[in-house]
Structures are given as structure tokens and as C-alpha cells.
N, CA, C and O of each residue as an XYZ file, in Angstrom:
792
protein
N      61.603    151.645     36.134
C      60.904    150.589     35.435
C      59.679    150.154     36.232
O      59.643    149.945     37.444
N      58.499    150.032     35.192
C      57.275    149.596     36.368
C      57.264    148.044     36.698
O      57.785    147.107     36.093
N      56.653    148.073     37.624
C      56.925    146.546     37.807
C      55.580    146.192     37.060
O      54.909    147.091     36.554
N      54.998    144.184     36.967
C      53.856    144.001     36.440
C      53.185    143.311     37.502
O      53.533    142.782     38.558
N      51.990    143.507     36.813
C      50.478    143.212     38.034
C      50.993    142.166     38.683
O      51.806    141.333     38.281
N      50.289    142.304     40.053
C      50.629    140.767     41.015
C      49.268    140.186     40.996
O      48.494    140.769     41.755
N      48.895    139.448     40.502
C      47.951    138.561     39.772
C      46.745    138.179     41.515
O      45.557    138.316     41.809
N      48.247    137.579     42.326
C      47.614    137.095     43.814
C      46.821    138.530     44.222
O      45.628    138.679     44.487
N      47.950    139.578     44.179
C      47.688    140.252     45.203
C      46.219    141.574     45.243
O      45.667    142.300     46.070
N      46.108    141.181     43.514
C      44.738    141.952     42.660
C      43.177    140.961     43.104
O      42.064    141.451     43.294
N      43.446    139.893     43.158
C      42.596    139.060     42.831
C      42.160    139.175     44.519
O      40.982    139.253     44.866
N      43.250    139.173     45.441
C      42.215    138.758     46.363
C      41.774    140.500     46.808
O      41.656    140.586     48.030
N      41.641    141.201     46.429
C      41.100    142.253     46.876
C      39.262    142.275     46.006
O      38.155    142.692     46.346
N      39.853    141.543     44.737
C      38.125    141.078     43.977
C      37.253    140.152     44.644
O      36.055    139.921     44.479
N      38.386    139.510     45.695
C      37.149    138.830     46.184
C      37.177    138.952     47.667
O      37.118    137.928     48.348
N      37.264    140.143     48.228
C      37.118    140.759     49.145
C      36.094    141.712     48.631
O      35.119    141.813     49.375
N      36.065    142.415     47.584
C      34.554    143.248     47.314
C      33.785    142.404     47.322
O      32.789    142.446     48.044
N      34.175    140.976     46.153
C      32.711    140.617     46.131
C      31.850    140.392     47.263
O      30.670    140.701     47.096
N      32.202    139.901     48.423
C      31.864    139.339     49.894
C      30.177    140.007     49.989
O      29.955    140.936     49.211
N      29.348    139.688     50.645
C      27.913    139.961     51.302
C      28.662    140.761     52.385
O      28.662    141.947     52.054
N      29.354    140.544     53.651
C      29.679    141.401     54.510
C      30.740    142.114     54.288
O      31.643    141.964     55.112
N      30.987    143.120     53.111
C      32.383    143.953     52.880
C      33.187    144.715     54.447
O      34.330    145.113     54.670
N      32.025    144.653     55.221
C      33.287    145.355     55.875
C      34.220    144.554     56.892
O      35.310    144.921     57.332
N      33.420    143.180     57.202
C      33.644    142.281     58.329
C      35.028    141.514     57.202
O      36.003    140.923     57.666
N      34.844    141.664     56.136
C      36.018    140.932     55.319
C      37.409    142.017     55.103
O      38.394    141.584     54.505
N      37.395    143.089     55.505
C      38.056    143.910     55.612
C      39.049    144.102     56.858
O      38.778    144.640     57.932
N      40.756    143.302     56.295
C      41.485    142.821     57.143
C      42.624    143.834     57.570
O      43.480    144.278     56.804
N      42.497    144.127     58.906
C      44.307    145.303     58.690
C      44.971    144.883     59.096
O      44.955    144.050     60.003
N      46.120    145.527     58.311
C      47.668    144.281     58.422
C      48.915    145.812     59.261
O      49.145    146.991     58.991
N      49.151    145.301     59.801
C      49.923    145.471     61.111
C      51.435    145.809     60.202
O      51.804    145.019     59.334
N      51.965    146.650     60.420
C      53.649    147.319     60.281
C      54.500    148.187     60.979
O      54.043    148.967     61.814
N      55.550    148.133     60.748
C      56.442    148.914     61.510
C      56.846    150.376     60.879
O      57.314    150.302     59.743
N      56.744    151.607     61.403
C      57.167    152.569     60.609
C      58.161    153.211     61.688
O      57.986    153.623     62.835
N      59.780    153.085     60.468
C      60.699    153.760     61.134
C      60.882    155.409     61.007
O      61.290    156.101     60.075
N      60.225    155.872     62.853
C      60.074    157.521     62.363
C      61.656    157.792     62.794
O      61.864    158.986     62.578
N      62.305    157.448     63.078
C      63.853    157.213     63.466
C      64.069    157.614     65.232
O      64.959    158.377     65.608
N      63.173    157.004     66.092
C      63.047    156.360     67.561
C      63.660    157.728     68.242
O      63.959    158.854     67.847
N      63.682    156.930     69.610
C      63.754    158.259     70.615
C      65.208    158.093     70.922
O      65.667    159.015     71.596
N      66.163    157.011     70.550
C      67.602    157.682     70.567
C      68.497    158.978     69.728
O      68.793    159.161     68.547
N      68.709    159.643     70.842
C      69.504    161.101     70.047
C      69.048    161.854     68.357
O      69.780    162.144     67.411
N      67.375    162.000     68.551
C      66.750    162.088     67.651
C      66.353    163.576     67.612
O      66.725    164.541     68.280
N      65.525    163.445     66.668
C      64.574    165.044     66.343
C      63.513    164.955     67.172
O      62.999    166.010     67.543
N      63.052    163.877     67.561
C      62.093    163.287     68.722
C      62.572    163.857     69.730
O      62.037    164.922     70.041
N      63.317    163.534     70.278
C      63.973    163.321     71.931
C      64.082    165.237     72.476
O      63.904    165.826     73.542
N      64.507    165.705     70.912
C      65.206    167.084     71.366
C      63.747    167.947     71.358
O      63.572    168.949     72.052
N      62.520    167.251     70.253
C      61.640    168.146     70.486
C      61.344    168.000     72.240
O      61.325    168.994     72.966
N      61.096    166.411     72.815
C      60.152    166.512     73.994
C      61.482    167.062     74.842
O      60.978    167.168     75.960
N      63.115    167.547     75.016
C      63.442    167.940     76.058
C      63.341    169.434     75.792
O      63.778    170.166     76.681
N      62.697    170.141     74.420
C      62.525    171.378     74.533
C      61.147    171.904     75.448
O      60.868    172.748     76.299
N      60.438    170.706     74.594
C      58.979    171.177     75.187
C      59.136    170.583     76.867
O      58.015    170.356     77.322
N      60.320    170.271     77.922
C      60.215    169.893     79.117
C      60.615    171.137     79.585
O      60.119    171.741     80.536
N      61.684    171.552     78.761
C      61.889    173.167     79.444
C      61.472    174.010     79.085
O      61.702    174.950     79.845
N      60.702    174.374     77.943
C      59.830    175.309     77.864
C      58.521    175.524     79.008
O      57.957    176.541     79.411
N      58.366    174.314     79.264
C      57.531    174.560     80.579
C      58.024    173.963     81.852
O      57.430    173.186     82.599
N      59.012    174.381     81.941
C      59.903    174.014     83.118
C      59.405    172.540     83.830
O      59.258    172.608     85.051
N      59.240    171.748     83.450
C      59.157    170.384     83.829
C      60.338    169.606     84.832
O      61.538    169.392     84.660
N      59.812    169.433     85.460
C      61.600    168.746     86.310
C      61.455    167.552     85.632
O      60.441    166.855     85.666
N      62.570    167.289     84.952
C      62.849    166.117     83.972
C      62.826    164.516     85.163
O      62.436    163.396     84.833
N      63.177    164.788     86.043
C      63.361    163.614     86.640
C      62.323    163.263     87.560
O      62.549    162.552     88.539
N      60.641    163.956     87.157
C      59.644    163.155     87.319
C      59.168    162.375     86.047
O      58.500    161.351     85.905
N      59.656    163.085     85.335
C      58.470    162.603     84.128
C      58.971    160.988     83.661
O      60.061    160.481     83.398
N      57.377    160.434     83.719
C      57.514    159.083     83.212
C      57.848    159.182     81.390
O      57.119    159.743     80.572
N      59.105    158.489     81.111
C      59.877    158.773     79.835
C      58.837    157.439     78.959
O      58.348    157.656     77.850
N      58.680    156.317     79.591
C      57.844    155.543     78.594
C      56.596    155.604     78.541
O      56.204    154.769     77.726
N      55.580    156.291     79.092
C      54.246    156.548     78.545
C      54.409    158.052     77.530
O      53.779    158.378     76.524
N      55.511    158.758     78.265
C      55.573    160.084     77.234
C      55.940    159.855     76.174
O      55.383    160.456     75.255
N      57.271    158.676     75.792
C      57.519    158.357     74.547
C      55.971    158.021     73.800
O      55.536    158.663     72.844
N      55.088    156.593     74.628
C      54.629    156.472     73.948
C      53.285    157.019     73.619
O      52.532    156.538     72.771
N      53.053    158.029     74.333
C      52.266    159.451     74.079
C      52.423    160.475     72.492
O      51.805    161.137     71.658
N      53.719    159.975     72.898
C      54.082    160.846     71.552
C      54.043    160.456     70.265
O      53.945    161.137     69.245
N      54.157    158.940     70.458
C      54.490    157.821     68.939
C      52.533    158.010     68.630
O      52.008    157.627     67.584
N      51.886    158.552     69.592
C      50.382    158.804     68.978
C      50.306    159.664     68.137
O      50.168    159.577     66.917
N      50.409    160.612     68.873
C      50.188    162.073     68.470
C      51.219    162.183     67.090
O      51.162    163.270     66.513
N      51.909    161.424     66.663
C      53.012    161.258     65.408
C      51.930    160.390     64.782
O      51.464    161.272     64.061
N      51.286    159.472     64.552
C      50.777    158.635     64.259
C      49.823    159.715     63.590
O      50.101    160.163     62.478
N      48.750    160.106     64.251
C      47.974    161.488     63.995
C      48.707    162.289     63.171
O      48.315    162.400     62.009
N      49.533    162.780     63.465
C      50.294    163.701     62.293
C      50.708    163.139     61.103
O      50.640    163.995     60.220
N      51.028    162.292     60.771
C      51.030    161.120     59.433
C      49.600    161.313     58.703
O      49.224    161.748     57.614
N      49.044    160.808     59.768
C      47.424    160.486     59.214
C      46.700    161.911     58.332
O      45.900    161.949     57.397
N      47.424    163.046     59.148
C      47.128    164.380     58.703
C      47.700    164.892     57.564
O      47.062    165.590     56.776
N      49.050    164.548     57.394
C      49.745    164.945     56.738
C      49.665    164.466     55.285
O      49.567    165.081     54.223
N      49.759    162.829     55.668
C      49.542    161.739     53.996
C      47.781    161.605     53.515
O      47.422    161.012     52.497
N      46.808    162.309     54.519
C      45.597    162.054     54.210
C      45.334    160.507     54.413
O      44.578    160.055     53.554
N      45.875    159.393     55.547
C      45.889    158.394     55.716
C      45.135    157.961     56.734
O      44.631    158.836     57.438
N      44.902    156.717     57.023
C      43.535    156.513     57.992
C      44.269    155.575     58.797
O      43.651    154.562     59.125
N      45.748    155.729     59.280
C      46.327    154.843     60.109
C      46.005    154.358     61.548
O      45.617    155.289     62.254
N      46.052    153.273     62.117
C      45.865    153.212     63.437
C      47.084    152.879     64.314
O      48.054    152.278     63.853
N      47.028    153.172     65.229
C      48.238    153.385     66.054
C      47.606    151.898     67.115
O      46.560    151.726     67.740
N      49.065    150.886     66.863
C      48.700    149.657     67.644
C      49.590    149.966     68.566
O      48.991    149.894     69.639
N      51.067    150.375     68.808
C      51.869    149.808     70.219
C      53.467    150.895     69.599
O      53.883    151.047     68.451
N      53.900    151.355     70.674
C      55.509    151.338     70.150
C      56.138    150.263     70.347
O      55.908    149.675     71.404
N      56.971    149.772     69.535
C      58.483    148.811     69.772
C      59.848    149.707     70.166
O      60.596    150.352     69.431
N      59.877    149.482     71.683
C      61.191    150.115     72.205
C      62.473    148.724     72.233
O      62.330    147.752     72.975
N      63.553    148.872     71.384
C      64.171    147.950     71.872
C      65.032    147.908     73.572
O      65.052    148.955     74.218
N      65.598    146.812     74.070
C      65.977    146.613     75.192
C      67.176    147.345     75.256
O      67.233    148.083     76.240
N      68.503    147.376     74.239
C      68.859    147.716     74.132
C      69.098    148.720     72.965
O      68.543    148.330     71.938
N      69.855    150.063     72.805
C      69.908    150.585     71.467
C      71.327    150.784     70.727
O      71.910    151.692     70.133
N      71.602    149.229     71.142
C      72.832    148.647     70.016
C      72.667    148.731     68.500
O      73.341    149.485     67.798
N      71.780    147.953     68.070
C      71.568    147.676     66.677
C      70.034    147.542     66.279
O      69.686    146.556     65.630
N      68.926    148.700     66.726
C      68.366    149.160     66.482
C      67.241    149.690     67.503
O      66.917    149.201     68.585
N      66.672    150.977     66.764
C      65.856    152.344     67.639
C      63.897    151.387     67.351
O      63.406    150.351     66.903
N      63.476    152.811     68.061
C      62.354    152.621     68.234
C      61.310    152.642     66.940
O      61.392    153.459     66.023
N      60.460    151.743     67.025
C      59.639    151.701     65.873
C      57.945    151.802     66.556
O      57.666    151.319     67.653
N      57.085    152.413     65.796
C      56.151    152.256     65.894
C      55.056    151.500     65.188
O      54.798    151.677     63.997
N      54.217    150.373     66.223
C      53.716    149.941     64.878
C      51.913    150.391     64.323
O      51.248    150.796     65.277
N      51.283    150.361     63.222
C      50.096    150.496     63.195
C      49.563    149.513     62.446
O      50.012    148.367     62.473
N      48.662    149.841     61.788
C      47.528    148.756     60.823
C      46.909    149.958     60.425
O      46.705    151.051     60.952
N      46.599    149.268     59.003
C      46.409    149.864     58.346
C      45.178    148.646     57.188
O      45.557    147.496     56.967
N      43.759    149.173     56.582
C      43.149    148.444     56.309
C      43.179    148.248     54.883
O      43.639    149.003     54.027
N      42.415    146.707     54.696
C      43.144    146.172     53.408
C      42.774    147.379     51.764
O      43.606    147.784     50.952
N      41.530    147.599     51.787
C      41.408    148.770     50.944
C      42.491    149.619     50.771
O      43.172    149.476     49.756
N      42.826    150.639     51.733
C      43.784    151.545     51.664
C      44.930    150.934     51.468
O      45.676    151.322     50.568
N      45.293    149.773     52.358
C      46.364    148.836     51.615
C      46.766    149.218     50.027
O      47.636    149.810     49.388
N      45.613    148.518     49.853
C      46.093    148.094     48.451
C      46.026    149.053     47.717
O      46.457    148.880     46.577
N      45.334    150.747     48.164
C      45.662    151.424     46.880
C      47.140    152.525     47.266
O      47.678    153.421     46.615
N      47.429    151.916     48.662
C      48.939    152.776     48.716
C      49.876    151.939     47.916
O      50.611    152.505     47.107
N      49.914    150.878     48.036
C      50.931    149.444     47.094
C      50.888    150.238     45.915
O      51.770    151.004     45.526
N      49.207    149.867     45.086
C      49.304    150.133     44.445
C      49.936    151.734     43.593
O      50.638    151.760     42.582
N      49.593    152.537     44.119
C      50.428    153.875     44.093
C      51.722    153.567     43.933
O      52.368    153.856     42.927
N      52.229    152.868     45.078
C      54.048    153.363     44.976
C      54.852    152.054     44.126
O      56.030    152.191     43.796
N      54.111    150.827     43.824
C      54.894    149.892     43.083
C      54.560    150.286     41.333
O      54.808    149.618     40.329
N      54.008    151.430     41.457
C      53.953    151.943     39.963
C      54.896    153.734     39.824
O      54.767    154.409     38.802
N      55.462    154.046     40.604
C      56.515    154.892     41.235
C      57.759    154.516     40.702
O      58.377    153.463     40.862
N      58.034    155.478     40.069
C      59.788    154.635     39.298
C      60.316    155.303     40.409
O      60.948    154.531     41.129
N      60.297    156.080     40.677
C      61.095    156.785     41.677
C      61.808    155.400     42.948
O      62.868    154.834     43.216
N      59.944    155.448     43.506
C      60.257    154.217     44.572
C      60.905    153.110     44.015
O      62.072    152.864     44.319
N      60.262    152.403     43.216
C      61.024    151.305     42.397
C      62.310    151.056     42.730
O      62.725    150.082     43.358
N      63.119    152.236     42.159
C      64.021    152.382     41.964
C      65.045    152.195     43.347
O      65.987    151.403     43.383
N      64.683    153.008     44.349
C      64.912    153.291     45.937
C      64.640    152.362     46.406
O      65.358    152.203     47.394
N      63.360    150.869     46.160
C      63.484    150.196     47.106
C      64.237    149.040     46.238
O      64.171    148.022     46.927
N      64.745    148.833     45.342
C      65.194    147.642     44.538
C      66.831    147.876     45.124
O      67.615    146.927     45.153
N      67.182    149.119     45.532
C      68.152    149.153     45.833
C      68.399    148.945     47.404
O      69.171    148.169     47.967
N      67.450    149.936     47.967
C      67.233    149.557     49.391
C      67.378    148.203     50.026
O      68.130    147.905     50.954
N      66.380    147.288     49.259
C      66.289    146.056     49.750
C      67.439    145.125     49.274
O      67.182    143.969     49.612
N      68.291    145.197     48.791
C      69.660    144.415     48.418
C      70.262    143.974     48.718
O      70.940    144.744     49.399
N      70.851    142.583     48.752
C      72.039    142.574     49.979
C      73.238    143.143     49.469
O      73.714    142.820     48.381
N      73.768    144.046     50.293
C      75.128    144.010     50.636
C      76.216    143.907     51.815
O      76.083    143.155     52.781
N      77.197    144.675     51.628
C      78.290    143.993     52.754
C      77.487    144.291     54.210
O      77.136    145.456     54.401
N      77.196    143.328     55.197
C      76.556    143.564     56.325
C      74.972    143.815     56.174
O      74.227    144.619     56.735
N      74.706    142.675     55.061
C      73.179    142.943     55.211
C      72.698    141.769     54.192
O      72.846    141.985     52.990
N      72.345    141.002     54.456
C      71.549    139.577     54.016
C      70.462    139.992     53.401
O      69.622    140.330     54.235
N      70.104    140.115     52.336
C      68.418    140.377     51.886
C      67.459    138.769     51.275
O      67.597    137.982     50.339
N      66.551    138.918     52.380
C      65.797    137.746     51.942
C      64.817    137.972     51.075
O      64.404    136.972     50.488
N      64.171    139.307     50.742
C      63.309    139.736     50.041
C      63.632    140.658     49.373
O      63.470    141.682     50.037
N      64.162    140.957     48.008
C      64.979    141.744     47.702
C      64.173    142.106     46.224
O      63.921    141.109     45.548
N      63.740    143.441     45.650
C      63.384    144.160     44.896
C      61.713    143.926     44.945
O      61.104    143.066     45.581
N      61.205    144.923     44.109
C      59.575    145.120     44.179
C      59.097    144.019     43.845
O      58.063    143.782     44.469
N      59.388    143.233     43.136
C      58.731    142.036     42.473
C      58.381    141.023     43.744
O      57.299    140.451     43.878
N      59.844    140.883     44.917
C      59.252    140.192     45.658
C      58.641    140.271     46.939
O      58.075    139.529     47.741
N      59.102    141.904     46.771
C      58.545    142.296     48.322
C      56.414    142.884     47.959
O      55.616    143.473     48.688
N      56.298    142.392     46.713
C      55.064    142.999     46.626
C      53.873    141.859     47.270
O      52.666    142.058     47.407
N      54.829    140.356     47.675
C      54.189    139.188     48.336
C      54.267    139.345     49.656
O      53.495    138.648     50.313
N      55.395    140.483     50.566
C      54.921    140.881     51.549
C      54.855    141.994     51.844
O      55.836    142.719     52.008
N      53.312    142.436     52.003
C      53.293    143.797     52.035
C      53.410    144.304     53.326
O      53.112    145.464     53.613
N      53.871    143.407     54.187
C      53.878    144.248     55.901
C      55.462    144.911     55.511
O      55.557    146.138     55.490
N      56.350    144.298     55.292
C      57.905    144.483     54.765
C      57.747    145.722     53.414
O      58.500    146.692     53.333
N      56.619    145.434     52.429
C      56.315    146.420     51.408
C      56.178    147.882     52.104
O      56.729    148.858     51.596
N      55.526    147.963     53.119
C      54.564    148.881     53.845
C      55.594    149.604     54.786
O      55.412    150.820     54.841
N      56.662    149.106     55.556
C      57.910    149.269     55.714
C      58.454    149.804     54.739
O      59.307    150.437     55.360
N      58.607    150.015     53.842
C      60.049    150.513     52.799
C      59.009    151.261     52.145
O      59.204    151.298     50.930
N      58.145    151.770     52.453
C      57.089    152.437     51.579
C      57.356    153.711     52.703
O      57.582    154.839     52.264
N      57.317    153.467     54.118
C      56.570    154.779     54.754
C      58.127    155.177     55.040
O      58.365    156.357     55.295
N      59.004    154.402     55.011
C      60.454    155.116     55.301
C      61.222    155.740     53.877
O      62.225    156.454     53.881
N      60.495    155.286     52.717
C      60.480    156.622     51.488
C      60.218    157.144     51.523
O      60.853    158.074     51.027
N      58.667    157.510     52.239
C      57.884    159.073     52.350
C      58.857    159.618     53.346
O      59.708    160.440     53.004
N      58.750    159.187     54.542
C      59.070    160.170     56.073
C      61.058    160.763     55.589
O      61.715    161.697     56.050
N      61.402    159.790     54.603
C      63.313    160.323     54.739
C      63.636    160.426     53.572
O      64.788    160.831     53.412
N      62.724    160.092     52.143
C      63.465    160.434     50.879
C      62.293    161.330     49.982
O      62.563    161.881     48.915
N      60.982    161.356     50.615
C      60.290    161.763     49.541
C      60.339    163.220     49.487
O      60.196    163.816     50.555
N      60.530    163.933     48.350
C      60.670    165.513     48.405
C      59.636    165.887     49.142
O      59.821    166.338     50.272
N      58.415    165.756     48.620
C      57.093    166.200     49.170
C      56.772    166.184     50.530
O      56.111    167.090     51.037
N      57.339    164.879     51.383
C      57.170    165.197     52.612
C      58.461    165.311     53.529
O      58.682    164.636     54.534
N      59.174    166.183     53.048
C      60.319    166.360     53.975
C      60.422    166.813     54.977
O      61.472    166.618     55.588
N      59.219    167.725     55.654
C      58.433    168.137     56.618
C      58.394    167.559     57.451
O      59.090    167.775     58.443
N      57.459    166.499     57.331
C      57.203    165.519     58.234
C      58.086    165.258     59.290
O      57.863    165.320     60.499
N      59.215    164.929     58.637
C      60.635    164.834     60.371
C      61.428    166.239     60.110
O      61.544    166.868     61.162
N      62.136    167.041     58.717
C      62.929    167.873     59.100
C      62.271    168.869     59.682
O      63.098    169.597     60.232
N      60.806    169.395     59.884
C      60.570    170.179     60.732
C      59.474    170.373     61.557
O      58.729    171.342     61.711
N      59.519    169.113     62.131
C      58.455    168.542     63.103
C      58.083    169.802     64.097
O      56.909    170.029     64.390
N      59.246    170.661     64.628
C      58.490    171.208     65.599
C      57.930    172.575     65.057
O      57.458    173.285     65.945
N      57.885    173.065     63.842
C      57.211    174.299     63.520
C      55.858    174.114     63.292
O      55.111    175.072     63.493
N      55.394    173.034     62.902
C      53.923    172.430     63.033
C      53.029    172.342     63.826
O      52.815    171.291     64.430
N      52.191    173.619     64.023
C      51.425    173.190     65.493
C      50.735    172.035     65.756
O      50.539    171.624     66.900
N      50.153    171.199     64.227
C      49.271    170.387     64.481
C      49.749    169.245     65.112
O      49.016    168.676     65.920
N      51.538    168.559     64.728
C      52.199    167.735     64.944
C      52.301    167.575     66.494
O      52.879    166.523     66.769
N      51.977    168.181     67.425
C      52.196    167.913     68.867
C      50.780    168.888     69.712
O      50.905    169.326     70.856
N      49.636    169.055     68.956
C      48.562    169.768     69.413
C      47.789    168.624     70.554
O      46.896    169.129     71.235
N      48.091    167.109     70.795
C      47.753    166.349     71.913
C      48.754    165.859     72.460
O      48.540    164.741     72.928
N      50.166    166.398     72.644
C      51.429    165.915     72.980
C      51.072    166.295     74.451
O      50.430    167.333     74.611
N      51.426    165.557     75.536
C      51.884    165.812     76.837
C      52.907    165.493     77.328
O      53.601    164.765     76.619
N      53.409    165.826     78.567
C      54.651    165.153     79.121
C      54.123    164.130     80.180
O      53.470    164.799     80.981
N      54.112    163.193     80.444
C      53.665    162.330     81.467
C      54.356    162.337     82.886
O      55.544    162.016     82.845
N      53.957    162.574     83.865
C      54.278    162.361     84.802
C      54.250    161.181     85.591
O      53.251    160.462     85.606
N      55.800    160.798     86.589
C      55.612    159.713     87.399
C      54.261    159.692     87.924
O      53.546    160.675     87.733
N      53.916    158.892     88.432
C      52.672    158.861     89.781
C      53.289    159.253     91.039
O      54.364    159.022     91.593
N      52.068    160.039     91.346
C      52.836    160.381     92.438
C      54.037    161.925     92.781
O      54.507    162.531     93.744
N      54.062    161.954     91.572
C      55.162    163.456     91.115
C      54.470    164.482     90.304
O      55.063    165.381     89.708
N      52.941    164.276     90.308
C      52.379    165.350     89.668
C      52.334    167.143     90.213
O      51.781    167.988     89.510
């Protein structure tokens, strides 16, 4: 079912064209995309292949600039892959990895914003996937729950948007199930070394 126009969320993009300085009015909004983190991942196993493929002694290499070496060069491969103009702001490593992995976050600008929204809140497919996604059930509180209301926040929208592409969308199933046959996906990947242990 399609959802209907968001009246707010149309209007202020009209008066973001209209502006004298279009590009200085041109705001990017910051999200989290779960590529599913560096615990016991498709991540982790690519960088301990690529440590022994070039015989790396694992116990120099600095693990948090390489992680977040890598959450780039993934960032880049998105950008390549979806034809997207993402920017890569920071990884989020949690402290612990009890009750949840690593996220990366970017920004992304209000133009392109609004015509990815727009794309996927007219998606029965998605619709469908995030009305359910976002739901509460047993062990899960939903404060923002189906398209109608998550289309008022699109950082949370933008979230449940890129974790449809990267884990349910046919088209890009690539993207994580076969990250490492891709040369382009790790063509600026390094392993980082301690200081000092080069």
C-alpha cells in the first residue's frame, strides 16, 4: 500500500529551492547504517583473510584505525554500488558487544535525501518490510512505528531504508553476501599498523 504525501516534508524541500543561496541551504542529515559491525562478521573474516594473505603478524596491527579504515572504504563501496553521494562521518564501536555491533555513521544531503525517501516510501515492497520492521513486539518497544510515522524522522527513515537495501533487497545482495569477490570493495583497504611495529 502506498503511503500519502507528507505535506511537511515536500514543502520544505520547495523552500529550500526557492532560497538565493541553494547550496548554503543545503542541509546533511547524519545516520546510522547497519553494515552488520566487526563482531564475528563477513567484515572481520574478510580483514583476517586479507592479514594472512599477506602474512601480517596480527598482533601488530592497530584493530581500531583498521576497522575504521575499512568502515571507509565500505562507505565508498555503497556510494559505488547504489550510485550514492554518501559521506563517511565516524564509526560507532560499542563498548561492549552485548546488545549491539558496530555502526557506521554518514550524511547524506538534503536533495538526495529526499529523492531516496521519496523512492522507497512509494515501494510496496519496503512499505511493507518497514511497517513490519518497525513494530513493537515481544522485546521491542516501537516509538515510531510504520511509514506514515517514521517519514517525520528521516534519520530513523534512512536507517530502515539502507538496512533493506544492504540485507533484504534482491538487487543488492552483493553488497555483504559477497563482499570479497569485488575488487572495487577493498581497492583502498589497508591493514594499519601499531606505531612503532611497522
Amino acid at each position: 500500500m502506498k503511503t500519502k504525501t507528507n505535506n511537511n516534508f515536500d514543502s520544505r524541500l520547495k523552500d529550500i529551492m526557492g532560497t538565493a543561496d541553494f547550496e548554503k541551504a543545503i542541509k546533511d542529515t547524519e545516520f546510522a547504517v547497519d553494515f552488520g559491525g566487526f563482531y564475528k562478521s563477513i567484515h572481520t573474516e574478510y580483514i583476517d583473510n586479507y592479514i594472512e594473505d599477506f602474512n601480517i603478524n596480527w598482533e601488530y596491527v592497530d584493530y581500531k584505525k583498521t576497522y575504521e579504515n575499512y568502515a571507509k572504504c565500505f562507505v565508498d563501496y555503497i556510494n559505488f554500488s547504489l550510485n550514492q553521494k554518501l559521506k563517511y562521518v565516524e564509526l560507532d564501536s560499542p563498548k561492549y558487544y552485548n546488545f549491539t555491533n558496530d555502526k557506521i555513521i554518514v550524511s547524506i544531503n538534503e536533495i538526495d535525501k529526499y529523492n531516496f525517501i521519496q523512492k522507497y516510501r512509494n515501494d510496496d515492497d519496503f512499505v511493507e518490510w518497514v511497517n513490519e520492521a518497525s513494530a513493537s513486539r515481544d522485546g521491542f518497544t516501537s516509538f515510531c512505528s510504520g511509514i506514515d510515522n517514521l517519514i517525520n524522522e528521516q534519520e530513523l527513515l534512512l536507517q530502515y531504508i539502507f538496512t533493506y537495501i544492504l540485507w533484504n533487497e534482491k538487487d543488492y545482495e552483493f553488497v555483504l553476501g559477497d563482499i570479497g569477490s569485488i575488487d572495487f570493495s577493498m581497492d583502498d583497504f589497508e591493514v594499519i599498523m601499531l606505531e612503532g611495529r611497522l
